[in-house]
Backbone of each chain as ProteinMPNN parsed JSONL, in Angstrom:
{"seq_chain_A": "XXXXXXXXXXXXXXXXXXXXXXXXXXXXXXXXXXXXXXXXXXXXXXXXXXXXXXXXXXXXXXXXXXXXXXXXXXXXXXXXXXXXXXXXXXXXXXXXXXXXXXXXXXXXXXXXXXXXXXXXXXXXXXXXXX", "coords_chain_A": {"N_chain_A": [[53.256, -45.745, 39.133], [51.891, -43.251, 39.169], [49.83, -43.69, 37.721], [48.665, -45.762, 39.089], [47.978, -44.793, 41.144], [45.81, -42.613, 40.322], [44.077, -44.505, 39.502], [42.743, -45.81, 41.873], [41.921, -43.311, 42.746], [39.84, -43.351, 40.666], [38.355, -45.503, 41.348], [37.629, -45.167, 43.455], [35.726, -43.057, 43.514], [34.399, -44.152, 41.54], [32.75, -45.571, 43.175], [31.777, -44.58, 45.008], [29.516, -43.054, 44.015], [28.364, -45.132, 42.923], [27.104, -45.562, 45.785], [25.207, -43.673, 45.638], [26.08, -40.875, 46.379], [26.764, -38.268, 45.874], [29.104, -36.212, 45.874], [30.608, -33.799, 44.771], [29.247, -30.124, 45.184], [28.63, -29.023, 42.965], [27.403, -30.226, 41.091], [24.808, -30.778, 42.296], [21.423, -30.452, 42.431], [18.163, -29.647, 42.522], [15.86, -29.619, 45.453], [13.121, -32.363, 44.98], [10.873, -30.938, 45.584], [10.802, -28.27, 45.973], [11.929, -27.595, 43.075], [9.469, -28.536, 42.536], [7.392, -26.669, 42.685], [8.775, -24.192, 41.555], [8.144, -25.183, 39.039], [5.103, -25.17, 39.185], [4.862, -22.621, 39.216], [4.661, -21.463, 42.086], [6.472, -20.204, 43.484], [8.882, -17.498, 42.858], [11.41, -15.854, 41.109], [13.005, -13.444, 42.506], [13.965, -9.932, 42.407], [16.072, -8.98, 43.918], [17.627, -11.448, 44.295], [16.856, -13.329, 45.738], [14.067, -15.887, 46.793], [10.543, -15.453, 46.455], [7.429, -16.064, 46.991], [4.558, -16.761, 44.918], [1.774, -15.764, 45.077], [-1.107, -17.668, 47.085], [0.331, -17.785, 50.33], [1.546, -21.057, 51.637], [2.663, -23.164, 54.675], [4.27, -24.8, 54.408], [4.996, -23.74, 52.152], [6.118, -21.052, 52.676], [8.244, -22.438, 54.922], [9.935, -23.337, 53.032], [10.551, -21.777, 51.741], [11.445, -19.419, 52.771], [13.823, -21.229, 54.005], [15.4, -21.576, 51.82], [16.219, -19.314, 51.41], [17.579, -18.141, 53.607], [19.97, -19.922, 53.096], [20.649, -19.147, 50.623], [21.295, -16.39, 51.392], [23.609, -16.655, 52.801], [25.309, -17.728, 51.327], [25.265, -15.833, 49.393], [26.536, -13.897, 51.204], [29.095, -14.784, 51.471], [30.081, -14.725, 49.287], [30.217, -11.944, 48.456], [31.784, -10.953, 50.385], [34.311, -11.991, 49.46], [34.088, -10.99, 46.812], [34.32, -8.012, 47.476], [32.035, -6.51, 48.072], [28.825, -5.073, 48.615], [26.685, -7.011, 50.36], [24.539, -6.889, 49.626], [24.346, -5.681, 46.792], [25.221, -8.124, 46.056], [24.103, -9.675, 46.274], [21.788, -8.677, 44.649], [23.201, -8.378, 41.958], [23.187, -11.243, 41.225], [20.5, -11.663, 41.734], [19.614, -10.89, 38.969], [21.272, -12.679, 37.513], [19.437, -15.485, 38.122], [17.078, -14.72, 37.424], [17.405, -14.247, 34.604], [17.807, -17.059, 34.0], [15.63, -18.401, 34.738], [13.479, -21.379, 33.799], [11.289, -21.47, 30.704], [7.615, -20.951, 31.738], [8.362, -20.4, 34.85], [8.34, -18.552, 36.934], [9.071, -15.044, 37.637], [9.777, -11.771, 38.918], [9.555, -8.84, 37.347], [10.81, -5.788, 36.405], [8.721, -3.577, 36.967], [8.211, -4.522, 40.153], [6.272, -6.573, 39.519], [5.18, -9.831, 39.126], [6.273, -11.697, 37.099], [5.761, -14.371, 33.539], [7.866, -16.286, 32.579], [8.965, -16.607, 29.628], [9.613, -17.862, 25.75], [11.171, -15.414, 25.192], [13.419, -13.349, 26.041], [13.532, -12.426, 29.351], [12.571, -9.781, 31.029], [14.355, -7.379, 32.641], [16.444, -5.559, 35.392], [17.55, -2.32, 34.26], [20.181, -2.347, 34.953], [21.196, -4.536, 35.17], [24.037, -6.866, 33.851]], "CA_chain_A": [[52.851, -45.272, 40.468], [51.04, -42.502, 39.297], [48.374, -44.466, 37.243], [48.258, -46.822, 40.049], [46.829, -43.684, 42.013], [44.644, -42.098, 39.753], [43.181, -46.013, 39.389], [43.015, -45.8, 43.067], [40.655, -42.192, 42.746], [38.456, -43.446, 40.027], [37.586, -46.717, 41.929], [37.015, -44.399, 44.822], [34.828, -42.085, 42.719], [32.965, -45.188, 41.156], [32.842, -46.796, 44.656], [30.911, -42.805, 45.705], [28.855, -42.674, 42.602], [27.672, -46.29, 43.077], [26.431, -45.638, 46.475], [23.925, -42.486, 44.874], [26.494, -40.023, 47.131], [27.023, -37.242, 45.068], [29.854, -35.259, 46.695], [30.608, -32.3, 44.055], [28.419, -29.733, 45.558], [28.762, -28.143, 41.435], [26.422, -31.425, 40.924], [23.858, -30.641, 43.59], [20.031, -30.689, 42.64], [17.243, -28.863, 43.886], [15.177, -30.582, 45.989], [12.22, -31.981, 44.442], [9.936, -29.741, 46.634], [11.636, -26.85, 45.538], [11.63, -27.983, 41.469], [7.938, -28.893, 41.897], [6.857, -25.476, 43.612], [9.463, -23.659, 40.517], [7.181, -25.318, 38.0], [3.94, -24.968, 39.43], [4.667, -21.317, 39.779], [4.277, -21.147, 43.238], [7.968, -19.346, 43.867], [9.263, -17.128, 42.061], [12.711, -15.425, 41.44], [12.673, -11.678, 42.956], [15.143, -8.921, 41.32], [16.912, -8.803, 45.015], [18.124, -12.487, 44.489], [16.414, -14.065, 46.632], [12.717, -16.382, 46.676], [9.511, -15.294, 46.89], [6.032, -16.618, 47.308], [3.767, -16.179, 44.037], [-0.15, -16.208, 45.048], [-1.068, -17.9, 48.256], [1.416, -18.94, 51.04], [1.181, -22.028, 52.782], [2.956, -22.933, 56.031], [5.195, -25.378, 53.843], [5.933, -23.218, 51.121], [7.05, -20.816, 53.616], [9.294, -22.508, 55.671], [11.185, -23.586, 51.982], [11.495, -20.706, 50.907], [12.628, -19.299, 53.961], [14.98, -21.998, 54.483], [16.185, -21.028, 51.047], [16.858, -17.743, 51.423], [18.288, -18.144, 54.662], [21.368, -20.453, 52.575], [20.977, -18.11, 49.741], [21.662, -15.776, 51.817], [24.816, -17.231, 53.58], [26.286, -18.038, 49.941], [25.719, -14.58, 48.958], [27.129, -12.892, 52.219], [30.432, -15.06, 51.713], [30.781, -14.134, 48.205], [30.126, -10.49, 48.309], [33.068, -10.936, 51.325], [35.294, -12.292, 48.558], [34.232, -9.618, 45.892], [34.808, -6.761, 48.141], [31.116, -5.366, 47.688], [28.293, -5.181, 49.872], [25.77, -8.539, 50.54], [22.95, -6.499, 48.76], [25.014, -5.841, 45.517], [26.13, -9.525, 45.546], [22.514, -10.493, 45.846], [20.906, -8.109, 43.573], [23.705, -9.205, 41.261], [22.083, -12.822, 41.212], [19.322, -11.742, 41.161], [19.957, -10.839, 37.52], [21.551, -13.801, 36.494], [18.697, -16.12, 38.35], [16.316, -13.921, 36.583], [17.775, -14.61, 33.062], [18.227, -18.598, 33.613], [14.837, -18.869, 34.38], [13.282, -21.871, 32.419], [9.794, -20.891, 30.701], [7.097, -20.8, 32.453], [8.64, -20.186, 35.96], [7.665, -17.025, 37.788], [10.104, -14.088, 38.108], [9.73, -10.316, 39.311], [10.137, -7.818, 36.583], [11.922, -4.415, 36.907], [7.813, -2.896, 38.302], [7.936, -5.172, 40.954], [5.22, -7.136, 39.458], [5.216, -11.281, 38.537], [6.122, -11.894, 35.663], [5.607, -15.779, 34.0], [8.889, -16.512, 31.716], [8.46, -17.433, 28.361], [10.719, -17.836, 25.843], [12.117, -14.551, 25.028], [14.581, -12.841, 27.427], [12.944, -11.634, 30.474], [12.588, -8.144, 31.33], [15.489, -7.086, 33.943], [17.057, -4.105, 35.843], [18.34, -1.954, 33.116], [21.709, -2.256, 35.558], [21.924, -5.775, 34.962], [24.964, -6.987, 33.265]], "C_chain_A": [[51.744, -44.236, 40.359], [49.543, -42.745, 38.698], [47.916, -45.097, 38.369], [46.914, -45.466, 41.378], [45.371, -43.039, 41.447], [43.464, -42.927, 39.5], [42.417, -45.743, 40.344], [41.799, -44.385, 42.925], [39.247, -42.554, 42.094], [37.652, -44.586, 40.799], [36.734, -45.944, 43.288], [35.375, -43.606, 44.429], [33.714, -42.843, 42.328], [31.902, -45.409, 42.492], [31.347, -45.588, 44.918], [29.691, -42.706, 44.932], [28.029, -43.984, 42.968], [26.581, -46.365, 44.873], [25.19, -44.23, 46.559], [24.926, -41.28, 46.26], [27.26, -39.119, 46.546], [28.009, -36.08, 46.091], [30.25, -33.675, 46.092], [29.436, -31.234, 44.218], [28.155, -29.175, 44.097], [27.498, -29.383, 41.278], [24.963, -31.649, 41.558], [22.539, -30.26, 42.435], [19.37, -30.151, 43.594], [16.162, -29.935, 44.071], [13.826, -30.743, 45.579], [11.218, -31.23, 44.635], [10.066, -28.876, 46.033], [11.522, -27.028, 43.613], [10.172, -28.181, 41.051], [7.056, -27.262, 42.024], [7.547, -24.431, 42.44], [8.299, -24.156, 39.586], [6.206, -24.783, 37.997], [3.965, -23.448, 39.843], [4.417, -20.693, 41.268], [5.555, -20.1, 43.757], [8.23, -18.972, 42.768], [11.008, -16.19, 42.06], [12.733, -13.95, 41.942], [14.229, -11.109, 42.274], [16.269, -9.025, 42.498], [17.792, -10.397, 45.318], [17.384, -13.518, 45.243], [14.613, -14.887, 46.382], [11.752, -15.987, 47.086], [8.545, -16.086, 46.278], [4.818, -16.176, 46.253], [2.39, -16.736, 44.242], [0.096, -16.818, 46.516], [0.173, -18.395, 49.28], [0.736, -20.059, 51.633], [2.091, -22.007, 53.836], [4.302, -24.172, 54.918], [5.649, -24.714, 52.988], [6.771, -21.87, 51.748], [8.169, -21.228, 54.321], [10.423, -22.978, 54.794], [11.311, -22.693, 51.698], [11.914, -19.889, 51.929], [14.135, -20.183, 53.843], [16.391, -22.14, 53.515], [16.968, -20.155, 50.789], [17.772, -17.35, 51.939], [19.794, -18.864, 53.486], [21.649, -19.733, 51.681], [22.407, -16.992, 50.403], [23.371, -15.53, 52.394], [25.63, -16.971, 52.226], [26.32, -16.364, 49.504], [26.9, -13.731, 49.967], [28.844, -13.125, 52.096], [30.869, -14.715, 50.103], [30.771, -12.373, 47.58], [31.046, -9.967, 49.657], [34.222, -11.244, 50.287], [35.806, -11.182, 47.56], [34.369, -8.076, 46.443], [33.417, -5.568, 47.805], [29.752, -5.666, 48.831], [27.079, -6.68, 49.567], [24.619, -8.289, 49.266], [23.376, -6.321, 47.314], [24.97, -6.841, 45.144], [24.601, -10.041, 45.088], [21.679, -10.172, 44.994], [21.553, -8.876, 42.106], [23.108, -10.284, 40.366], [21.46, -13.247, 41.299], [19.302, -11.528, 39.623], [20.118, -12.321, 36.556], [20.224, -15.147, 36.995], [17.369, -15.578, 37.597], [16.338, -14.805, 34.785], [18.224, -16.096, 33.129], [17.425, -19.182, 33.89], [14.246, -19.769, 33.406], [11.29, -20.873, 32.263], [8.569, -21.844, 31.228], [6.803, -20.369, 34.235], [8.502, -18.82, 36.248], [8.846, -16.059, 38.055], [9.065, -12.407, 38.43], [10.008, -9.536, 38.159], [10.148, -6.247, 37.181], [10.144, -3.587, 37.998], [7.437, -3.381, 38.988], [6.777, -6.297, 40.935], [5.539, -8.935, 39.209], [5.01, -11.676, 37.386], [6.201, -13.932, 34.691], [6.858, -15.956, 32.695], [8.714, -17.182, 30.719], [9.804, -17.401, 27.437], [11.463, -16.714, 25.047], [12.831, -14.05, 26.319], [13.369, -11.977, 28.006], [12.926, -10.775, 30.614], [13.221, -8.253, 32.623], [15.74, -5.548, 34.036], [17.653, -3.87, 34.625], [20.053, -1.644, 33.6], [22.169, -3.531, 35.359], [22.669, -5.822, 33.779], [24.208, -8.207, 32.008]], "O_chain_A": [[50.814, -44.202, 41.164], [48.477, -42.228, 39.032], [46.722, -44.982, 38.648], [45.827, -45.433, 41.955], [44.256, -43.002, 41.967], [42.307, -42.544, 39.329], [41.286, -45.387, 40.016], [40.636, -44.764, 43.065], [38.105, -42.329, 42.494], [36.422, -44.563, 40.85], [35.647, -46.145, 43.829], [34.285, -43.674, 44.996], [32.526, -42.587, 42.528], [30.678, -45.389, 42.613], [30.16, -45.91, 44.97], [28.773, -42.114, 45.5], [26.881, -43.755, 43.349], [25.586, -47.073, 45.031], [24.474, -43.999, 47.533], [24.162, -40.904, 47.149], [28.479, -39.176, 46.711], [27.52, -35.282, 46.891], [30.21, -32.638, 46.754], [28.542, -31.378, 43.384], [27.013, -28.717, 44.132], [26.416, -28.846, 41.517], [24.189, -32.568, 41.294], [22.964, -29.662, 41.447], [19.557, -30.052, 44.807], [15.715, -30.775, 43.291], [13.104, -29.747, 45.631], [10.629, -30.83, 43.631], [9.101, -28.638, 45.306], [10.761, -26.215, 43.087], [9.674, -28.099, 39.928], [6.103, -26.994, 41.292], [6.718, -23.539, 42.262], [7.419, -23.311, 39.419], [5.973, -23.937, 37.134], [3.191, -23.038, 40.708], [4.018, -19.545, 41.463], [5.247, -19.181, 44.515], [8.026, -19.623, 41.743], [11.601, -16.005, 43.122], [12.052, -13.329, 41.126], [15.206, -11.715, 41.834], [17.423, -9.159, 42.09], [18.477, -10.55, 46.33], [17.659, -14.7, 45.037], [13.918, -14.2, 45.633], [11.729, -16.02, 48.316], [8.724, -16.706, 45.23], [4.08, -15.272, 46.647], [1.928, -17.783, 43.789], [1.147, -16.623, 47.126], [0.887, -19.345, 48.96], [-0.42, -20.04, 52.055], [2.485, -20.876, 54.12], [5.454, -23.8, 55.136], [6.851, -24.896, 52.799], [7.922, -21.644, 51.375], [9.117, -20.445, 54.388], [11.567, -23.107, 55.229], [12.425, -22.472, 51.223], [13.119, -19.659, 51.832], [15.258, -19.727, 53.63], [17.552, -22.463, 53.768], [18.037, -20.107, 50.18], [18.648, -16.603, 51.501], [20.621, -18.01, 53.163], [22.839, -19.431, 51.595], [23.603, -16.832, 50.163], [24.066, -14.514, 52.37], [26.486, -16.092, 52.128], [27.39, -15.78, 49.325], [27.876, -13.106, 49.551], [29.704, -12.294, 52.388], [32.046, -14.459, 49.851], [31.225, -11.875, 46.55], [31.055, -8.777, 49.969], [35.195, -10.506, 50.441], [36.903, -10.66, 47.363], [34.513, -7.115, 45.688], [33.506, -4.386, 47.472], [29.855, -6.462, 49.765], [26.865, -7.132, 48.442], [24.1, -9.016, 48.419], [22.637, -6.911, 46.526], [24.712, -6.982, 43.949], [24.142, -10.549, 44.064], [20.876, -10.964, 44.5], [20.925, -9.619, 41.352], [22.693, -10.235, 39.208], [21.203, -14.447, 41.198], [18.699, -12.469, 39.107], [19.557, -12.815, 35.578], [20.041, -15.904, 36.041], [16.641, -16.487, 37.196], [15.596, -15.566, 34.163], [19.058, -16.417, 32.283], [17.533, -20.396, 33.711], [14.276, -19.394, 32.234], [10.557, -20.205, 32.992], [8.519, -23.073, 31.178], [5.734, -20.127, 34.795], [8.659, -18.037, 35.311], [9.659, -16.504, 38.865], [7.893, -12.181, 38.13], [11.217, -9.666, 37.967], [9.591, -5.772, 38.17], [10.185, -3.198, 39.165], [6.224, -3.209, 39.106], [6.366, -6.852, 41.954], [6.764, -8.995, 39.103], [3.981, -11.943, 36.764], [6.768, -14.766, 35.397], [6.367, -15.572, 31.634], [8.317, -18.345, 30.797], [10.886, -17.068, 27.92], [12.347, -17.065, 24.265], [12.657, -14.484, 27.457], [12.581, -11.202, 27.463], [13.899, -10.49, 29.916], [12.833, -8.98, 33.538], [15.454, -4.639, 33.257], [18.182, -4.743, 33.937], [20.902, -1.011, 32.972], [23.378, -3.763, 35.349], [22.354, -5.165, 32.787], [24.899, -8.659, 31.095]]}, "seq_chain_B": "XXXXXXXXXXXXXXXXXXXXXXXXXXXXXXXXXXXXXXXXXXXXXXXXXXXXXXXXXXXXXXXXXXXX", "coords_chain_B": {"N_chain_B": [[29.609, 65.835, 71.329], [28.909, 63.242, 71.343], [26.067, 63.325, 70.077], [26.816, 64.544, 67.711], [28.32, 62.492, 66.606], [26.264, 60.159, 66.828], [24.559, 61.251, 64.577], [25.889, 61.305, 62.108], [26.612, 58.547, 62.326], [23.391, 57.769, 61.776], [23.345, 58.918, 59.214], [24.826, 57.604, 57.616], [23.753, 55.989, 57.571], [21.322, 56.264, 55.986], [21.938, 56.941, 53.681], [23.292, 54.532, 52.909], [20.804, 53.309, 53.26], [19.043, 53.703, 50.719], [19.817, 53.749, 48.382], [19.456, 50.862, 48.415], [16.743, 50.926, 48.141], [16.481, 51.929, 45.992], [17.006, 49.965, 43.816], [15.787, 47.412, 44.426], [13.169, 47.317, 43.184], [14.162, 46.248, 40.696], [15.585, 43.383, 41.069], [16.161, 40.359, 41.136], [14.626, 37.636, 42.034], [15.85, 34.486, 43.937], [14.704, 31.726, 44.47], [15.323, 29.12, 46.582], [14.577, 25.622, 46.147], [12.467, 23.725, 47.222], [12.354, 20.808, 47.223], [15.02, 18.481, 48.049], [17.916, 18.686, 46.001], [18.674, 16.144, 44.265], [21.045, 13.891, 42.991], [21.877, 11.724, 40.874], [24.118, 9.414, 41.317], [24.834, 7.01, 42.347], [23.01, 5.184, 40.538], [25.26, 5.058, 38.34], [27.496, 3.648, 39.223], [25.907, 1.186, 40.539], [25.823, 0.295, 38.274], [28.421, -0.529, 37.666], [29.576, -1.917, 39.236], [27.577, -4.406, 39.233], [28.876, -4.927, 37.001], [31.155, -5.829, 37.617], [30.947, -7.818, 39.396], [30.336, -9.63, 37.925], [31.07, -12.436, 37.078], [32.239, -13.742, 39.557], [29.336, -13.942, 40.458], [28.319, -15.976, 38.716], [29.968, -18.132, 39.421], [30.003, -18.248, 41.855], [27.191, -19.268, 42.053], [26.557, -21.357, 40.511], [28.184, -23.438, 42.164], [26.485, -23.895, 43.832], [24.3, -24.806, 42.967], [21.801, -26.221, 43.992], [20.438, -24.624, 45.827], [19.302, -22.653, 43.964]], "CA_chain_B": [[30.116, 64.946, 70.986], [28.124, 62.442, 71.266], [24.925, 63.84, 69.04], [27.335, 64.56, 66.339], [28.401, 60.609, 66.184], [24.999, 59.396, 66.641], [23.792, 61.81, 63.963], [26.987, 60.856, 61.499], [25.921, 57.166, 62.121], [22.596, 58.297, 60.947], [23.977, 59.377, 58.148], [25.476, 56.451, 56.669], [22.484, 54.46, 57.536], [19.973, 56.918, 55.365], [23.088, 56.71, 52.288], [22.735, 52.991, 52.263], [19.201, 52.058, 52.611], [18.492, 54.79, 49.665], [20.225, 52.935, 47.134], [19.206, 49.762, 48.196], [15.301, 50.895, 48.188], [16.104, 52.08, 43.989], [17.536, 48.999, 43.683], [14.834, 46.714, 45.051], [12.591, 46.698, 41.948], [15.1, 45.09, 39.455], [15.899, 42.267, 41.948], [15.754, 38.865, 40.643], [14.827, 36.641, 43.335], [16.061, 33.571, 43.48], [14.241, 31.125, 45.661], [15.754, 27.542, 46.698], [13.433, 24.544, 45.866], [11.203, 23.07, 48.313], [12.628, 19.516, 47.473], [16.366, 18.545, 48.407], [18.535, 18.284, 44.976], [19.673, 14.972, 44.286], [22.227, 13.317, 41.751], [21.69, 9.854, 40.975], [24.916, 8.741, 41.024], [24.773, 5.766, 42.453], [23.219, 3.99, 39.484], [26.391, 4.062, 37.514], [28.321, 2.994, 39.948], [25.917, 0.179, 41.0], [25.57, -0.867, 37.35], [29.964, -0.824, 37.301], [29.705, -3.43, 40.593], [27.522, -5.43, 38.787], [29.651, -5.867, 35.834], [32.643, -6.481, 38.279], [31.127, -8.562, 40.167], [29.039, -10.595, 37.368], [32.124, -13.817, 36.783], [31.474, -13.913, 40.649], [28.337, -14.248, 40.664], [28.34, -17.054, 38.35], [31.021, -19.005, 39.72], [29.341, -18.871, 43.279], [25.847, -19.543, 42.11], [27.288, -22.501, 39.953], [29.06, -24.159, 42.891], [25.459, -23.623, 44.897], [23.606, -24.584, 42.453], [20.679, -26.681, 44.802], [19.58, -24.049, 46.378], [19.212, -21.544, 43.26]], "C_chain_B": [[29.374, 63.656, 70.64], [26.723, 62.373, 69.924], [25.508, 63.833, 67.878], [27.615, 62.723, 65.934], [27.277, 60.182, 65.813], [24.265, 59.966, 65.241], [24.887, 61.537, 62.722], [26.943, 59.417, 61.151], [24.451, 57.107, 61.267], [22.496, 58.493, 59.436], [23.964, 58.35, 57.075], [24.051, 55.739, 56.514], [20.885, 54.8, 56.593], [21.02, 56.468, 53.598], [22.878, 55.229, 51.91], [21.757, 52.533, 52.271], [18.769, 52.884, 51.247], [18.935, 53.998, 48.155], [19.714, 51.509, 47.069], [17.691, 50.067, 47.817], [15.206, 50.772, 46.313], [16.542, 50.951, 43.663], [16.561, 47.535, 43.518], [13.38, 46.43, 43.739], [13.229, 45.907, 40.613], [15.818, 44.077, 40.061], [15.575, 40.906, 41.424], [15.668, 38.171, 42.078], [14.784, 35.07, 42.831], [15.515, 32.276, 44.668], [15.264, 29.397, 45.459], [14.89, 26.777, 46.745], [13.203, 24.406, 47.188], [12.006, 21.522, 48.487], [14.556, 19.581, 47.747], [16.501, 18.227, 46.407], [19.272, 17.088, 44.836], [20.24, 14.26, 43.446], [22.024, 11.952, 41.529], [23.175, 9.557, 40.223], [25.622, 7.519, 41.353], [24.411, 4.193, 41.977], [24.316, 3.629, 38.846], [27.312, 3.526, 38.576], [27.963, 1.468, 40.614], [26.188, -1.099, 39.833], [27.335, -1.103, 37.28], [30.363, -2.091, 38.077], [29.123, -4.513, 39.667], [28.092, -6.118, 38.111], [31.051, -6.625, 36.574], [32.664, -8.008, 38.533], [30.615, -10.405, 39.392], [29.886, -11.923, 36.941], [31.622, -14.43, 38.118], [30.769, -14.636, 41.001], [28.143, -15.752, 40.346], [28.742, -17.953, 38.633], [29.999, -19.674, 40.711], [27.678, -19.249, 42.971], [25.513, -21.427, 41.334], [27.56, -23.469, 41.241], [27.701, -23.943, 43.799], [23.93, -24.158, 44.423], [22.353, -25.352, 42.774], [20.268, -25.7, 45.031], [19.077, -22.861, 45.298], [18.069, -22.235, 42.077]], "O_chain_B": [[29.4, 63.204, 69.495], [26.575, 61.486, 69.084], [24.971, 63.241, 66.942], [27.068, 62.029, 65.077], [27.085, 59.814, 64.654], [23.412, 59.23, 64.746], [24.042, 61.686, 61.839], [27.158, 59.005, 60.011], [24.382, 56.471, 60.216], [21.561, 58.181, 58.699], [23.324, 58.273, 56.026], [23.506, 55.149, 55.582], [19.859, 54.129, 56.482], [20.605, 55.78, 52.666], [22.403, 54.817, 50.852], [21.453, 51.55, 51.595], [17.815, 52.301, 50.733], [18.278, 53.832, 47.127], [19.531, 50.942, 45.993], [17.321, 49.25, 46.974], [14.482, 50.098, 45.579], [16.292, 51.006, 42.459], [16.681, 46.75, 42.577], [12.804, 45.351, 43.597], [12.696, 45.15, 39.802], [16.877, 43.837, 39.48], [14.387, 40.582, 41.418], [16.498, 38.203, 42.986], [14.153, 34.533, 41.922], [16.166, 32.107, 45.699], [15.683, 28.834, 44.448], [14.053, 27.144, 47.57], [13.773, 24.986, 48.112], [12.259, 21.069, 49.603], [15.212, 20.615, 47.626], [15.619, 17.76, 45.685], [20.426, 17.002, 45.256], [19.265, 13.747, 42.897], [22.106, 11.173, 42.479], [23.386, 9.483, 39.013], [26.657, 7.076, 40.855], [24.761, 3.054, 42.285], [24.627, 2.455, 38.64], [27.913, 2.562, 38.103], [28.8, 0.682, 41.059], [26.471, -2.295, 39.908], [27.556, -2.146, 36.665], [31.147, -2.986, 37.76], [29.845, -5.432, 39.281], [28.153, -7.348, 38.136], [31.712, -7.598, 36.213], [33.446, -8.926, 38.284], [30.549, -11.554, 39.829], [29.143, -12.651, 36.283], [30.821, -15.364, 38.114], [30.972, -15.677, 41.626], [27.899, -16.619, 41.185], [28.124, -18.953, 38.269], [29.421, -20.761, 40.7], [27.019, -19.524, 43.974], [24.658, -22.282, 41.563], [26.885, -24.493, 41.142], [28.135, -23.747, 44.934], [22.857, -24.073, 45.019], [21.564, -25.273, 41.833], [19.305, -25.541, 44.281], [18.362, -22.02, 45.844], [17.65, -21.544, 41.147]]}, "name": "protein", "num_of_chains": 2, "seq": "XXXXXXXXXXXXXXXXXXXXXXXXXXXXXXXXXXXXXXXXXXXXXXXXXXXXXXXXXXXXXXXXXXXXXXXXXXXXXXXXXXXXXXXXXXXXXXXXXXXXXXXXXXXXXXXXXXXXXXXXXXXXXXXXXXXXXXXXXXXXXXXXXXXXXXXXXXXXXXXXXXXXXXXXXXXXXXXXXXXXXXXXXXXXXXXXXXXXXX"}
């Protein structure tokens, strides 16, 4: 009975998988927009967590990285509700670790607010980061 | 009655500025800064959040991980 179920999940799972409908949000992909604009240096990671705009804006790379920030944002606000600390902690936080998982060449902020281009030694961070 | 008080008040008030006047050149003065004094103690405490919070972080940035 209980194989018969777990049969019963994976066929489901295939069934999900076979129609390209990726349900594990842990599985989620950034949108190629967003991966091409990361390469090409155009965004970069800021120390406060959140995306900014490296060198010119456009009116499209604006409204993604807005539209990023904005969900960033959300995800941070509900997990710095969980951890019992304030939104800006949670986000500075992750800014740290988005910082340091930079791949190289992608654009980050270092600690004097400047743009820095990631290569491959460890990044320069808040000397508060963990 | 009166004259004698007022002149008795007098009194006192010549006795104490006299000492304070010899006094008045070996005075250290001590002035209070210009700027406010301030403690930075809010770095260690932000860097103690971070470490709290830094499993957290990971978890939820993990489980988000499109938009990051």
């Amino acid at each position: 009975m209980i194989r018969f179920k777990s049969n019963g999940v994976l066929k489901v799972a295939a069934a999900v998988a076979a129609l390209g409908l990726v349900a594990a949000p842990a599985a989620a992909q950034r949108d190629p927009a967003y991966q091409a604009a990361r390469d090409a240096g155009q965004v970069g990671e800021k120390m406060d967590g959140y995306l900014g705009i490296v060198g010119a804006a456009t009116p499209a790379l604006t409204k993604m990285v807005n539209d990023l920030n904005i969900q960033r944002k959300a995800v941070y606000t509900k997990g710095a509700s969980g951890a019992g600390v304030t939104v800006e902690d949670f986000a500075f936080g992750s800014g740290c670790k988005n910082i340091r998982d930079t791949a190289v060449g992608e654009k980050y902020q270092a600690p004097g607010g400047a743009w820095a281009t990631r290569t491959s030694a460890p990044p320069q961070r808040d000397s508060r980061c963990p | 009655m009166e004259t004698k008080s007022r002149s008795f008040t007098g009194a006192i008030r010549m006795v104490v500025a006299v000492p304070m006047l010899a006094v008045l050149p070996g005075c250290i003065s001590v002035n209070a800064p210009d700027k406010p004094i301030v403690i930075e103690l809010n770095i260690n405490i932000k860097q103690e959040v971070l470490y709290k919070i830094q499993q957290d972080v990971e978890n939820t940035i993990e489980q988000n991980s499109g938009i990051f």
